[in-house]
Backbone as CSV, one residue per row, in Angstrom:
resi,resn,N_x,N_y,N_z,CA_x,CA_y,CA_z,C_x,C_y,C_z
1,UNK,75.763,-3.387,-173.854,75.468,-2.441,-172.782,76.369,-2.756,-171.583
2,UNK,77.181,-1.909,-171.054,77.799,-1.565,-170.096,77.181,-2.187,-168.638
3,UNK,78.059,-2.735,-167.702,77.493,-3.209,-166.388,77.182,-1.747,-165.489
4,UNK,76.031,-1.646,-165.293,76.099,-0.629,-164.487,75.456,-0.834,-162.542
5,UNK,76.030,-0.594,-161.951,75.569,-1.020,-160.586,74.466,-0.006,-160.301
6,UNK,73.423,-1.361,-159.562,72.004,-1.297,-158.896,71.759,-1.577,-157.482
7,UNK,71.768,-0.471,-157.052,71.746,-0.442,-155.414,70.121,-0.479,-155.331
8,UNK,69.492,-1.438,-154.024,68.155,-1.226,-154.116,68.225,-0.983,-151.866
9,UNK,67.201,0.084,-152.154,66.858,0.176,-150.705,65.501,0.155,-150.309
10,UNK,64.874,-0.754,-149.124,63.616,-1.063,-149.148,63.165,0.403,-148.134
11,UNK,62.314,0.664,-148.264,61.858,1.689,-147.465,60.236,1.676,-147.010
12,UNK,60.080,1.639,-145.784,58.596,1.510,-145.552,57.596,2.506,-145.851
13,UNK,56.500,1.951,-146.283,55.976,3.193,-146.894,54.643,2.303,-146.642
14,UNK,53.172,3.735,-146.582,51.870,3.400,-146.587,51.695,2.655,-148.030
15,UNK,51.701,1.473,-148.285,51.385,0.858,-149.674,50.501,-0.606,-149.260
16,UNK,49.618,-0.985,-150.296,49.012,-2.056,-150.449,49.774,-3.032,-151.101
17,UNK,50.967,-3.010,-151.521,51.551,-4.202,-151.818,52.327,-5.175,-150.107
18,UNK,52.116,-6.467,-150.267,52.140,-7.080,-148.922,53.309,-6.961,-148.168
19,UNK,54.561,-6.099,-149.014,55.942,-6.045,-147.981,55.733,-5.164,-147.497
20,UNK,54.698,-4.171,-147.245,54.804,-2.893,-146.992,56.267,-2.338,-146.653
21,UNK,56.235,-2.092,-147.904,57.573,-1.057,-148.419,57.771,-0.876,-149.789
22,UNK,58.074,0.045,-150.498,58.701,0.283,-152.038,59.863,0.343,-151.839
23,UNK,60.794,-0.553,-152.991,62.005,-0.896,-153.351,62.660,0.979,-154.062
24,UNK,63.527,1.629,-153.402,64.035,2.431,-153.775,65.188,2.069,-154.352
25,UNK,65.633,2.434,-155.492,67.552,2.568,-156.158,68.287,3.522,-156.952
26,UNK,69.148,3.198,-156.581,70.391,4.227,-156.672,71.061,3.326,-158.030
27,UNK,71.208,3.668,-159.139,71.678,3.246,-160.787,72.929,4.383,-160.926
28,UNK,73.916,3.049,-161.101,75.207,4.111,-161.204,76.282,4.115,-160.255
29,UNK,77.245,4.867,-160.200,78.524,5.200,-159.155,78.856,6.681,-159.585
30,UNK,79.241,6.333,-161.045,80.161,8.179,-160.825,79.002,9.363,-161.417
31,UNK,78.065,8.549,-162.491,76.739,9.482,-162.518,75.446,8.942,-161.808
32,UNK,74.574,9.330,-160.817,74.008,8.304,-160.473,72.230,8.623,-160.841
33,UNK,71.698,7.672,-160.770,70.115,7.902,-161.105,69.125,7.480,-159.418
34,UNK,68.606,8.263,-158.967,68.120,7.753,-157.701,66.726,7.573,-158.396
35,UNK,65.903,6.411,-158.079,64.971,5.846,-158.850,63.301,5.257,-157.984
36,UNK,62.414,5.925,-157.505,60.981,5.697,-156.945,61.656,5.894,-155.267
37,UNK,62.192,7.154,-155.123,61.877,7.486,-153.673,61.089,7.399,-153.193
38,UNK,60.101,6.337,-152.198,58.867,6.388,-151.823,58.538,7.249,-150.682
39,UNK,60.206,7.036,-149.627,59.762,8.045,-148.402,61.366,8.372,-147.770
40,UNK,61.385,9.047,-147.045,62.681,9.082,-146.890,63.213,8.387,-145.325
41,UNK,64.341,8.065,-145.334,64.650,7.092,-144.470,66.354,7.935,-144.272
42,UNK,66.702,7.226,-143.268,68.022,7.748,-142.584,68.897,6.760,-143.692
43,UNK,69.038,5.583,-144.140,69.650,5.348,-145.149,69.853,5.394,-146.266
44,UNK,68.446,5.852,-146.665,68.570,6.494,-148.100,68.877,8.097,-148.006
45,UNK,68.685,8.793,-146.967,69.444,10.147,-146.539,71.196,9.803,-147.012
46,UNK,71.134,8.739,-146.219,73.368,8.993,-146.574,73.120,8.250,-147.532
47,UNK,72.968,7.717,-148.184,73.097,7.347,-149.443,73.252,8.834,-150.965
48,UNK,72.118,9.245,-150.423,71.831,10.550,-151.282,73.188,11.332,-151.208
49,UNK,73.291,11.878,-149.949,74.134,13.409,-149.488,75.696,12.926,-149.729
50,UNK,76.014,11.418,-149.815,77.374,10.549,-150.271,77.653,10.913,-151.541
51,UNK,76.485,10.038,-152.296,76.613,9.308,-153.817,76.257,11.350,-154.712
52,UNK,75.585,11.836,-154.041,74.780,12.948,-154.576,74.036,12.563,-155.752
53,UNK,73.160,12.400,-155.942,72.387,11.732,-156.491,72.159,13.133,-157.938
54,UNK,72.475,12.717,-159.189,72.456,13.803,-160.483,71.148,13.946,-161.055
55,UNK,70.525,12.332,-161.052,68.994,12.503,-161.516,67.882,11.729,-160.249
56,UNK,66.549,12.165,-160.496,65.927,11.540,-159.958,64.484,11.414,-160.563
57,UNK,64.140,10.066,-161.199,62.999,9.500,-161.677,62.255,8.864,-160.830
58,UNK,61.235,8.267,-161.542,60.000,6.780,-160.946,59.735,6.316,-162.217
59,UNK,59.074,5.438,-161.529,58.698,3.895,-162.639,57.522,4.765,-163.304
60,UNK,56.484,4.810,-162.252,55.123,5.264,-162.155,55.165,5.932,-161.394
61,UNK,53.482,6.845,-161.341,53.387,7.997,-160.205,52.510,7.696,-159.345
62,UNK,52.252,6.336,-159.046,51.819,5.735,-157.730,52.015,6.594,-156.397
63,UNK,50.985,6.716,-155.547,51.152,7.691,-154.374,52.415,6.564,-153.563
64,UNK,52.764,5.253,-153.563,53.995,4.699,-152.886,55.208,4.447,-153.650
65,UNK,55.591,5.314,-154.806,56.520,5.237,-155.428,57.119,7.010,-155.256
66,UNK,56.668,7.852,-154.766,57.118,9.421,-155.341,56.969,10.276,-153.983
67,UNK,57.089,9.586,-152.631,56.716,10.580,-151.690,57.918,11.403,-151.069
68,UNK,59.148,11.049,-151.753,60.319,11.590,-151.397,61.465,12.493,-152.503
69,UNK,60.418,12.644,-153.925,61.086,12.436,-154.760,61.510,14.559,-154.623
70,UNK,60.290,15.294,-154.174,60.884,16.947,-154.203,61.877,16.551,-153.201
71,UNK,61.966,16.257,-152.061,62.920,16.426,-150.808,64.378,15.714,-151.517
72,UNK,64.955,14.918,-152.279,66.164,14.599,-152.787,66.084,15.214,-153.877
73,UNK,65.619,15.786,-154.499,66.111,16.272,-156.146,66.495,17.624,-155.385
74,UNK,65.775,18.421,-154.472,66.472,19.621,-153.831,67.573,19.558,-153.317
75,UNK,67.363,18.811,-152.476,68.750,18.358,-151.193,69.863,17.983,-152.224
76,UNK,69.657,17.403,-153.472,70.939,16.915,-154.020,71.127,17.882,-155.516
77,UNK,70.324,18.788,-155.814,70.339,19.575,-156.651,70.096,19.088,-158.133
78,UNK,69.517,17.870,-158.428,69.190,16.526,-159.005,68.468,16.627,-160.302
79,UNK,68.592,16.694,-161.356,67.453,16.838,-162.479,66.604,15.697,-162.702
80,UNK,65.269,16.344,-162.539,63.920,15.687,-162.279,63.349,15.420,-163.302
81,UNK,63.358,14.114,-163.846,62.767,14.030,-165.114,61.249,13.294,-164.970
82,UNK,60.475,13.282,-165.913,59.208,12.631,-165.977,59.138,12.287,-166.996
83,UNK,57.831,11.604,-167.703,57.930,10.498,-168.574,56.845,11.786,-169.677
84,UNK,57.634,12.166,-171.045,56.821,12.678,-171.888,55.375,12.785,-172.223
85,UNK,54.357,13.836,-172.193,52.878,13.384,-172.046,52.422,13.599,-170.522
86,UNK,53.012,13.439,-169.499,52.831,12.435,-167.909,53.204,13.475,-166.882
87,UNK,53.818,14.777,-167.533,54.476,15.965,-166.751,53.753,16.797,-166.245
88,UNK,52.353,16.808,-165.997,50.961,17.214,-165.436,51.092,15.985,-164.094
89,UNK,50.844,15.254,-164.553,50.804,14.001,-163.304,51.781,13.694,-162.610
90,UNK,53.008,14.067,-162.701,53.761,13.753,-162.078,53.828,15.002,-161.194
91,UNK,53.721,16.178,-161.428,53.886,17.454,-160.684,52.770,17.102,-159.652
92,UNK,51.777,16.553,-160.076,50.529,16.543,-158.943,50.926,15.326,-158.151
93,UNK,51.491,14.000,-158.070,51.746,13.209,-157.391,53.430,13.563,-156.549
94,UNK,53.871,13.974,-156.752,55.256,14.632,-156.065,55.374,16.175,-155.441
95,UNK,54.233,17.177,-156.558,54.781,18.432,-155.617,55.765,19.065,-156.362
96,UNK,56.603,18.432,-157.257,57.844,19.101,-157.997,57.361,19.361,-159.762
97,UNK,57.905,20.308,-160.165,57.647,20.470,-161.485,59.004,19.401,-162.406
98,UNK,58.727,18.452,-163.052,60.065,18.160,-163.886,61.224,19.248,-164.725
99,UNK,62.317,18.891,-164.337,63.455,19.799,-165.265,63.095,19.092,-166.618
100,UNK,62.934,17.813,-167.027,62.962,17.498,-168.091,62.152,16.730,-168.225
101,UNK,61.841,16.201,-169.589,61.033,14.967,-169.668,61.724,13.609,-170.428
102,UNK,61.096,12.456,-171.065,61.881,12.103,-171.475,60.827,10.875,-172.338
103,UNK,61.663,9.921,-173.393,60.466,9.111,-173.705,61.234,7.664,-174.089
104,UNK,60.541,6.479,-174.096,61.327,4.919,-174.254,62.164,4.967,-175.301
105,UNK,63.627,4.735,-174.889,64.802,4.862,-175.933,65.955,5.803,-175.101
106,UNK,65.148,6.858,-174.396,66.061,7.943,-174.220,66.671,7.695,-173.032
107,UNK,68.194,8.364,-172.673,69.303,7.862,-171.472,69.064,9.216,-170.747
108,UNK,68.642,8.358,-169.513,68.548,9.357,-168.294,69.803,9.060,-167.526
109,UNK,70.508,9.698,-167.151,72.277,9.363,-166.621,72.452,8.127,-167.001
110,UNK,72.678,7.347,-166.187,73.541,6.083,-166.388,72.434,4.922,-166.940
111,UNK,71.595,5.349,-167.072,70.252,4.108,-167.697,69.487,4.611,-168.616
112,UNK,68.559,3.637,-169.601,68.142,3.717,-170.893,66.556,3.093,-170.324
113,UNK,65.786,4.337,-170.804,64.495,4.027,-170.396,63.525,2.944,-170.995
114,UNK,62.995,2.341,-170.368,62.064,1.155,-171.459,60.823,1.239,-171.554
115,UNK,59.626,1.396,-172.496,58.364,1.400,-172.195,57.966,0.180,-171.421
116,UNK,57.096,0.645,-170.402,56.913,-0.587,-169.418,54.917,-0.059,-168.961
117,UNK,54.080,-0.068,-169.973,52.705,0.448,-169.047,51.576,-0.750,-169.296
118,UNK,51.212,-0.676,-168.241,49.945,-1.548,-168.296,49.344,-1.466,-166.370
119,UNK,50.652,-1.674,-165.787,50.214,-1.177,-163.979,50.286,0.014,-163.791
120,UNK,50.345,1.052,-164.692,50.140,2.145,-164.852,50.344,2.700,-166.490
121,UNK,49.362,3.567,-166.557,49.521,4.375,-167.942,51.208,5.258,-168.477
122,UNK,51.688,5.162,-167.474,52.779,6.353,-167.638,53.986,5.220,-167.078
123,UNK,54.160,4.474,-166.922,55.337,3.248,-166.468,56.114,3.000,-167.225
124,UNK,57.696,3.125,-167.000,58.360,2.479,-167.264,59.738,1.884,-166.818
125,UNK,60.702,1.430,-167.508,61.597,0.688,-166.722,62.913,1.653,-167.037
126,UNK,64.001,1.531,-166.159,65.328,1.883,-166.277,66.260,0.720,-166.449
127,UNK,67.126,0.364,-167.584,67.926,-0.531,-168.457,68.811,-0.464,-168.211
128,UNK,70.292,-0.879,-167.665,71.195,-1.236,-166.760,71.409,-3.020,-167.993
129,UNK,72.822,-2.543,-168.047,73.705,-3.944,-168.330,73.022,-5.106,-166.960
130,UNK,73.074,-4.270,-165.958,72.994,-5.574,-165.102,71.132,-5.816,-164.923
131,UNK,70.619,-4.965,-165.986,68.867,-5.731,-166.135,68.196,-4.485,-165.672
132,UNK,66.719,-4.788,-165.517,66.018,-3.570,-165.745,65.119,-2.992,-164.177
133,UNK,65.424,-1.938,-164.038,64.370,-1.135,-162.540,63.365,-1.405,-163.465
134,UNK,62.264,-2.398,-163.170,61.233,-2.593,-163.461,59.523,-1.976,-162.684
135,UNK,59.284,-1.413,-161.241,58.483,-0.726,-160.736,57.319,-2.159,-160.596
136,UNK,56.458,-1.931,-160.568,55.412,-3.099,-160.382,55.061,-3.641,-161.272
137,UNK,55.836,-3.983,-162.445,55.342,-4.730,-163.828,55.493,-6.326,-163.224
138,UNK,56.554,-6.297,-162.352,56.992,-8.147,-161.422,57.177,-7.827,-160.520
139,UNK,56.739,-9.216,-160.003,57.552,-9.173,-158.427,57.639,-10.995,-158.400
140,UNK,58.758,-11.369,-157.704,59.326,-12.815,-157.411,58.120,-13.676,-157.056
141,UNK,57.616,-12.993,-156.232,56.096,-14.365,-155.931,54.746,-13.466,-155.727
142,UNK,53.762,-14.223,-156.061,52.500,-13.585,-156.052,52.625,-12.914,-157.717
143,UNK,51.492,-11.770,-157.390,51.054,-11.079,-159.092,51.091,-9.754,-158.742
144,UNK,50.730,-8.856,-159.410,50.785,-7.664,-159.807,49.394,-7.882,-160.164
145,UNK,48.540,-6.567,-159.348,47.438,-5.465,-159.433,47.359,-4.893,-160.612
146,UNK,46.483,-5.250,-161.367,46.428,-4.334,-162.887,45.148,-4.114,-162.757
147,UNK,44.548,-2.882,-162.306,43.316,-2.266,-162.054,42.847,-1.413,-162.725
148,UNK,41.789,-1.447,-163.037,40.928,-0.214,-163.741,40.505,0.988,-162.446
149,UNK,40.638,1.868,-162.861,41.218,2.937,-164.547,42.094,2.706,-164.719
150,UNK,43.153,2.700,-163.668,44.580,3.239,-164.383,45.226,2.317,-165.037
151,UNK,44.805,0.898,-164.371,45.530,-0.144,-165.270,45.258,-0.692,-166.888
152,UNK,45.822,-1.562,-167.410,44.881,-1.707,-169.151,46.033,-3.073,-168.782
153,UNK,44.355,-4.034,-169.016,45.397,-5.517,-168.687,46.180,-5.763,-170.229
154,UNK,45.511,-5.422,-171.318,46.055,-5.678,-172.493,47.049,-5.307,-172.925
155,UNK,47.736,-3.725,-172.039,48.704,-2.994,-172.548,49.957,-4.235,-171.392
156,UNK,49.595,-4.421,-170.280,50.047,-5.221,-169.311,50.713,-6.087,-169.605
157,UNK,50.041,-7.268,-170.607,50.231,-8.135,-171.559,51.242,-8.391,-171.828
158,UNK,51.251,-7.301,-172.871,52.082,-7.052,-173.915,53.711,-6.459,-173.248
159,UNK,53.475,-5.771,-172.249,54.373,-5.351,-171.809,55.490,-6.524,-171.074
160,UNK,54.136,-7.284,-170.405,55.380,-8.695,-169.538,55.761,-9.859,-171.244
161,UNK,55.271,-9.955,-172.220,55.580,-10.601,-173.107,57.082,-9.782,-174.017
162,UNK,57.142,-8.866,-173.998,58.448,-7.999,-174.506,59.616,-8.362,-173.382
163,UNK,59.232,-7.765,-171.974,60.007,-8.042,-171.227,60.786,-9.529,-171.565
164,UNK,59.695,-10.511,-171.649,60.301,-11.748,-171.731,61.289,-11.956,-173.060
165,UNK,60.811,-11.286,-174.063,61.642,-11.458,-175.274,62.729,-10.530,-174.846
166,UNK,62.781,-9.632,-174.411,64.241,-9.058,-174.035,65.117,-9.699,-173.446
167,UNK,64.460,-10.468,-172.430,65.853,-11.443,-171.373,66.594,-10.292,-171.016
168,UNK,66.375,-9.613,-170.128,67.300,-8.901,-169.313,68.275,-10.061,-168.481
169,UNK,69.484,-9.453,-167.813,70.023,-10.319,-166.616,68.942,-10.273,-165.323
170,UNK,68.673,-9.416,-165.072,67.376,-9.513,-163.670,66.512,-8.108,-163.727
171,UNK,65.474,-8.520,-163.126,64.647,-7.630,-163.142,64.490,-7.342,-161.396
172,UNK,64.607,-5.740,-161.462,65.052,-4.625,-160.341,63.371,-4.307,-159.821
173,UNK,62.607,-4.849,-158.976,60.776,-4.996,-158.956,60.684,-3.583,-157.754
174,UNK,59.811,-2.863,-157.540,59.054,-1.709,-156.928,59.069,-2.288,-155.457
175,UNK,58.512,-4.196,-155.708,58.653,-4.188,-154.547,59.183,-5.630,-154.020
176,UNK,59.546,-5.840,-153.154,59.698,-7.357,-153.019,61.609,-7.769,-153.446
177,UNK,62.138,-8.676,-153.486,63.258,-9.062,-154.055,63.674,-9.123,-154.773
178,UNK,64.779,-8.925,-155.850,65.539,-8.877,-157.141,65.068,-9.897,-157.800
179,UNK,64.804,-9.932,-159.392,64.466,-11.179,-159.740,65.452,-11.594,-160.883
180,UNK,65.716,-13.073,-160.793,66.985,-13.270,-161.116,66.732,-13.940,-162.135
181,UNK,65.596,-14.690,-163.125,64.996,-15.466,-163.557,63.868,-14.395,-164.051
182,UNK,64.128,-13.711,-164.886,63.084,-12.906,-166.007,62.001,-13.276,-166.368
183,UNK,62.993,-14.565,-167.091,61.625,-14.871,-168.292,60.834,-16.271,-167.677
184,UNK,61.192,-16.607,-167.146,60.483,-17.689,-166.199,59.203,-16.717,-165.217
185,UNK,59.628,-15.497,-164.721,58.809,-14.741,-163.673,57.951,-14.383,-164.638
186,UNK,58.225,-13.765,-165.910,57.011,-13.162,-166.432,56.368,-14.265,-167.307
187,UNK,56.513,-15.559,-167.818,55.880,-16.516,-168.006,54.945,-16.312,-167.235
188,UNK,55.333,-16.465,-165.588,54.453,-17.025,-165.047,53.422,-16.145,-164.867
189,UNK,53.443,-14.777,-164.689,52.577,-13.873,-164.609,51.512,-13.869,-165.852
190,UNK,52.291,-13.945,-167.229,51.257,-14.247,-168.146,50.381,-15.218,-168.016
191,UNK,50.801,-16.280,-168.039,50.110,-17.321,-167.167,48.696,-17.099,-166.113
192,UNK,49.406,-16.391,-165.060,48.304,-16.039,-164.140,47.431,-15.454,-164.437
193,UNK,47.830,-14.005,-165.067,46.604,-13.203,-165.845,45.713,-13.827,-166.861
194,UNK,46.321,-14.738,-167.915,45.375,-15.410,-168.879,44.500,-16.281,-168.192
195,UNK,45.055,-16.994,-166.564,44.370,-18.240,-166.232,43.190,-17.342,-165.465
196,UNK,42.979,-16.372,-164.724,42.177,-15.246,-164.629,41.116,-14.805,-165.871
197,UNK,41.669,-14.297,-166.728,41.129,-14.184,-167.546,39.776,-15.190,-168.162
198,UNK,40.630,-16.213,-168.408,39.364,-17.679,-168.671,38.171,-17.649,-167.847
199,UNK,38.806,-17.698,-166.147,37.505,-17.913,-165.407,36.427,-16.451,-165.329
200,UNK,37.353,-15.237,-165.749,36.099,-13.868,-165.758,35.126,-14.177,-167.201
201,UNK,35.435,-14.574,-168.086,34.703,-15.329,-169.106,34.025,-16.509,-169.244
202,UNK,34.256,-17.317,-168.116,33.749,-18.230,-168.018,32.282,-18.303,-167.276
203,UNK,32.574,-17.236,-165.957,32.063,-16.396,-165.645,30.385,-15.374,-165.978
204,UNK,31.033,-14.535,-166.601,29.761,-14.603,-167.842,28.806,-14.805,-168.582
205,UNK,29.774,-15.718,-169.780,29.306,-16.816,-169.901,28.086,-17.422,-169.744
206,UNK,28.419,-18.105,-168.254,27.522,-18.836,-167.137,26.123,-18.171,-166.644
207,UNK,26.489,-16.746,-166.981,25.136,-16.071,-166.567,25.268,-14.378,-165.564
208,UNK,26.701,-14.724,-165.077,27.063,-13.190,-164.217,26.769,-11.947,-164.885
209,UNK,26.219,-11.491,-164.338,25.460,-10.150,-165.286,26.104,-8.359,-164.711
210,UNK,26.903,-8.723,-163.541,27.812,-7.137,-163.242,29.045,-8.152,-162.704
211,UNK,29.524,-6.503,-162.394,31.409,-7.131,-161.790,31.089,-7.704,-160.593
212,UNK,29.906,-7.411,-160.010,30.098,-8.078,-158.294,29.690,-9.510,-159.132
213,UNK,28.762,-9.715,-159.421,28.581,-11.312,-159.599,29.997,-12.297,-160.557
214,UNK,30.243,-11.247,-161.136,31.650,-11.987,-161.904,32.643,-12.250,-160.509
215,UNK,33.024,-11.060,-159.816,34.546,-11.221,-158.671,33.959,-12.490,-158.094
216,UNK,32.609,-12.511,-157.400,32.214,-13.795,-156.581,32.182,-15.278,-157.280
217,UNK,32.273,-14.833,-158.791,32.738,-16.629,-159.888,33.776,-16.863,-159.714
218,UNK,34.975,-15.649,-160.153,35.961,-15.530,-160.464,37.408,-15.601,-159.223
219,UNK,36.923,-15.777,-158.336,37.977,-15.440,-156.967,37.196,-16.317,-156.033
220,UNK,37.865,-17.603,-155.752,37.492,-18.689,-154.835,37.779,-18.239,-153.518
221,UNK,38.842,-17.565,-153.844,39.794,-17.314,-152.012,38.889,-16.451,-151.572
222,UNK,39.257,-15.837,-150.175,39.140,-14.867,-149.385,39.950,-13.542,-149.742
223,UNK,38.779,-12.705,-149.996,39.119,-11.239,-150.694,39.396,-10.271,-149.484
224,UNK,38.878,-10.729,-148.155,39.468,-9.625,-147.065,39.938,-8.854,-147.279
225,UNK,40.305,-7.476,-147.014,40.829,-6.653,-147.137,41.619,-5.791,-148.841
226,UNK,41.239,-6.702,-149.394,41.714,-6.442,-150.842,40.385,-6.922,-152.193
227,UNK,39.520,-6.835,-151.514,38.332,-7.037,-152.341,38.457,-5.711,-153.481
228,UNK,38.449,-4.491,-153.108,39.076,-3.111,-154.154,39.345,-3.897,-155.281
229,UNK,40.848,-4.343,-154.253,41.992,-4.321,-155.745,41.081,-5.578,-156.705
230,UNK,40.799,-6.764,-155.966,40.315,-7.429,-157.028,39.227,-6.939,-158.267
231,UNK,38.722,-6.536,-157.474,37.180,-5.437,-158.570,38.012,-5.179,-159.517
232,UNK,38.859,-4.230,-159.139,39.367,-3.333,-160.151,40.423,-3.889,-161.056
233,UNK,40.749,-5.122,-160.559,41.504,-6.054,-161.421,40.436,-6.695,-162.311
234,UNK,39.149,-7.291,-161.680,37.488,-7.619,-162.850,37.612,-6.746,-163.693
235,UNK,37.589,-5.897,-163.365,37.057,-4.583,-164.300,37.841,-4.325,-165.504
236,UNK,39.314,-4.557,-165.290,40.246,-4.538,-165.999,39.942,-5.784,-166.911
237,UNK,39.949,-6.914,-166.464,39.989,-7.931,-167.788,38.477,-8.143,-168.389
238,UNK,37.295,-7.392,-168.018,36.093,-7.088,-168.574,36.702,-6.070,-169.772
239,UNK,37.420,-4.981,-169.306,37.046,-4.171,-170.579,38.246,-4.638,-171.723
240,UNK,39.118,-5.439,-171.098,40.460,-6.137,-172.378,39.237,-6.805,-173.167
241,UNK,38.266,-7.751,-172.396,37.240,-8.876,-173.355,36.791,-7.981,-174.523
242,UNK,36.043,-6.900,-173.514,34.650,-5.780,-174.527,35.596,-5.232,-175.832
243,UNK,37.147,-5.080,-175.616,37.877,-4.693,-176.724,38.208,-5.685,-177.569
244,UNK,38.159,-6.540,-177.546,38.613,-7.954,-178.295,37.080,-8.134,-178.866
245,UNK,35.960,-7.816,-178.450,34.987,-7.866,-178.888,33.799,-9.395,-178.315
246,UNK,34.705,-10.056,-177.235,34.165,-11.538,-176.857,33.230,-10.559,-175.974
247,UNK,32.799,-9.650,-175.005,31.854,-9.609,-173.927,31.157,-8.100,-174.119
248,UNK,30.106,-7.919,-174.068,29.399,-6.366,-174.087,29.788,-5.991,-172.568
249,UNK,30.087,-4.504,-172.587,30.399,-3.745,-171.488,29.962,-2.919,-171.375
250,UNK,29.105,-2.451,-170.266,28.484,-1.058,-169.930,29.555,-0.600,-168.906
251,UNK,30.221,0.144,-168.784,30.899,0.915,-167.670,30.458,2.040,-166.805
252,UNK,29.255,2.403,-167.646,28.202,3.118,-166.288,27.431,2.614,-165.724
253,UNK,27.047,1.348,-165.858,26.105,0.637,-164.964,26.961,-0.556,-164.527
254,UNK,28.010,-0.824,-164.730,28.474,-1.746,-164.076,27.919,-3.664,-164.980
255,UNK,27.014,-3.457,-165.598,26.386,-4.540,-166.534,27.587,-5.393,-167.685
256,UNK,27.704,-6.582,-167.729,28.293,-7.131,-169.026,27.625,-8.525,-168.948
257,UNK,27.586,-8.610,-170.601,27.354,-10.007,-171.050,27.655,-10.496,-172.015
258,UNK,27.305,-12.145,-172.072,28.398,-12.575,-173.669,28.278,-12.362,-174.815
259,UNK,28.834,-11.718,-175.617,28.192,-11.588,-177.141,27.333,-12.449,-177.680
């Protein structure tokens, strides 16, 4: 695979990830792919109206990945692709109908799409010689939010364990800094999620009988302001267990216990 250049531009945007900002990029020179416009900015303006941007995708259809994506596919006359299946959801999170769709394997201008879902149902990555626009599957420090509904920690999994068998050169993250060290980053994330995992089972187990009594086993720190995301991260590795068959799950009452 061909070196292809990865321009990344941070752009501030209303988001719960802690840089507040989504990583926007530009894939390419003479065909280019503009990639999770989150909002528009005076530098990603000349960037666009320069480079003219031919396509314009997202990872996912996160409300901080797509808030710019009708205003450059117009302005640059841009074919709008979405992810096969996902072309309902993407029209409702952007506002734009897709010109095309597309599915893991297939070359959107200058990049080769990768299945990438588990931080979202519809996620994936853009493949570049020089490594992959990855969206919130990594980020350099800390973890990634894999929340119920939309998240599926199991599909998650599986997804940072491929990544790692691929060995890209770096992974291009939604948010935060380039990561230069792949398979070491998503080690470690597997890592984190499994070491999570243990204590929501352990959890259990012990006697926790809903998600509030599990998050309060399971999360020593201070949940301030992000208590949500954690729930919905519980919730997520409750229903990976109830599928593996280790924990009973009620999801209308909020109830689980150990087989």
């Amino acid at each position: 695979m061909h070196d292809t250049h990865v321009d990344r531009f941070s752009v501030p945007v209303d988001t719960r990830a802690p840089t507040g900002a989504t990583n926007a990029y530009v894939v390419g020179t003479e065909e280019t792919l503009l990639v999770d416009p989150a909002a528009r900015t005076d530098t990603l303006d000349t960037v666009v109206r320069e480079k003219v941007a031919d396509h314009v995708a997202v990872t996912h259809t996160h409300p901080d990945h797509v808030g710019a994506v009708a205003d450059y596919a117009a302005e640059a006359d841009a074919t709008v692709w979405a992810r096969c299946g996902y072309a309902d959801r993407f029209a409702a999170a952007t506002g734009v109908d897709p010109d095309r769709t597309f599915v893991p394997g297939d070359r959107v201008g200058p990049a080769t799409v990768v299945d990438l879902p588990g931080h979202a149902p519809d996620g994936v990555g853009f493949e570049t010689g020089n490594g992959v626009v990855c969206g919130d599957v990594a980020v350099a420090e800390g973890s990634v939010v894999v929340g119920a509904p939309d998240g599926d920690m199991r599909a998650y999994l599986t997804t940072l364990r491929r990544l790692h068998a691929r060995d890209p050169p770096a992974l291009f993250p939604g948010h935060g800094p380039r990561i230069d060290d792949p398979r070491a980053t998503c080690a470690r994330l597997i890592a984190h999620r499994l070491a999570r995992e243990r204590e929501v089972r352990t959890a259990i187990e012990d006697g926790a009988g809903d998600v509030d009594a599990v998050l309060s086993a399971a999360y020593e720190k201070d949940l301030a302001g992000v208590e949500d995301l954690a729930r919905a991260t519980v919730v997520a590795h409750v229903e990976k267990l109830a599928r593996a068959g280790v924990v009973r799950w009620d999801d209308g009452t909020g109830r689980v216990a150990p087989r």
